[in-house]
N, C-alpha and C positions, 0 to 999 in steps of 0.2 A: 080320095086324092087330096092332098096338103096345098096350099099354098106354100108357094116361092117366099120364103123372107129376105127384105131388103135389107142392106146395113142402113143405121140409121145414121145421116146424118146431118150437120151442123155446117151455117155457117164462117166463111174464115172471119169472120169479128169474134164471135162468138170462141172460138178456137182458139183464137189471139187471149181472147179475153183470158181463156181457162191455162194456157200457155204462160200468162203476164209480160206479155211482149206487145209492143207498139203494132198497129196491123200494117200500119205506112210503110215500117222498115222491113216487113216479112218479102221476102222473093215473090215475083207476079205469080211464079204456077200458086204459091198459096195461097195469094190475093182471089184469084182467079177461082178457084174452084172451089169446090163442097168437101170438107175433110169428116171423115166415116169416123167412131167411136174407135174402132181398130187399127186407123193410122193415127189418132191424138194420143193414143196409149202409148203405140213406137215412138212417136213423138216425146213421151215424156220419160219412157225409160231408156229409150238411146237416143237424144238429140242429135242431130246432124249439127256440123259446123256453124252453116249459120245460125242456127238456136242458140249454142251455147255462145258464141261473140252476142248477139241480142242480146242477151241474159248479162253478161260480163259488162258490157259495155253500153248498152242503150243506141237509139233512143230507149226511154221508157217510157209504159205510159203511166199517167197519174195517180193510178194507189199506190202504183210499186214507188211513185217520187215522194209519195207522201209517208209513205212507212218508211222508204231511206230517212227520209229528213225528221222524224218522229213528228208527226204533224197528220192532222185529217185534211182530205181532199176541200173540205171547205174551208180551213184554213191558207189551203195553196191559195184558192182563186180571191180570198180576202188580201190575198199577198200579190194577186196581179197574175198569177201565175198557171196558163190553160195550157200553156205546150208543152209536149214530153221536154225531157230534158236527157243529157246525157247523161255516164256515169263522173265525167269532168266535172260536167255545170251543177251536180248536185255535192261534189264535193267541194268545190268552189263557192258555193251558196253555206257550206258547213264550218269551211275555214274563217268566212269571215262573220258568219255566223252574226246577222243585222238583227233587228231590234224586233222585226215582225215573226223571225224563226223564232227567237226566244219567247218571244209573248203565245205563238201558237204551239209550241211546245207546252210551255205549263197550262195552257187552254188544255191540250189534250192529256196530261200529266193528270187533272183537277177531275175529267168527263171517266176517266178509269181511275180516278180512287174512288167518287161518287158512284160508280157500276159495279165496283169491288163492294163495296158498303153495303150496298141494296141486294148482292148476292150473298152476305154474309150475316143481314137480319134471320131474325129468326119469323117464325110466321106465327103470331101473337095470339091466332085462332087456337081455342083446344081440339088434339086430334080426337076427331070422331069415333073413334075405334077405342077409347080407352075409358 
């Protein structure tokens, strides 16, 4: 006799999270319940309406604000900055483009040429095998 398998599933943060959608702005049923492996899948190759307005418009939540704005999430909050935002306020934040985007942009501009560098050393060891 086999066991019964369960779908496994996830939390809706969790869900949110893998989605990149704020979990605030998702509909209560998805707030509300446990989303299975086989509806995040539906979820991401046919979103429903409200997904893709989420997606298009925000709120968002913060990597997704922080990659809009080429900036790392600890640069948001050095900037004051813990709540999603929308897709306005992040363009609004780019037009006028203040002094702390610019500074944590080349912050983050300087963290990936220095992790480009370290992946493009060579390893200074001789291989073992020769």
């Amino acid at each position: 006799m086999t066991a019964r398998k369960t779908p496994q599933t996830m939390k809706p943060a969790t869900a949110a999270k893998k989605l990149g959608v704020y979990l605030q702005a998702t509909p209560a049923e998805f707030q509300q319940g446990a989303v299975s492996r086989d509806e995040l899948n539906a979820l991401q190759t046919d979103p429903p309406e409200w997904l893709r307005e989420l997606r298009r418009t925000g709120p968002h939540p913060r990597p997704v604000v922080a990659a809009k704005l080429g900036v790392s999430i600890s640069g948001l909050a050095r900037a004051g900055i813990s709540e999603a935002l929308t897709t306005d306020e992040i363009e609004a934040i780019k037009s006028e483009n203040p002094d702390w985007l610019e500074h944590e942009r080349a912050t983050q501009a300087d963290v990936r040429r220095q992790a480009a560098e370290l992946r493009n050393k060579t390893d200074p060891r001789p291989d073992p095998l020769t």
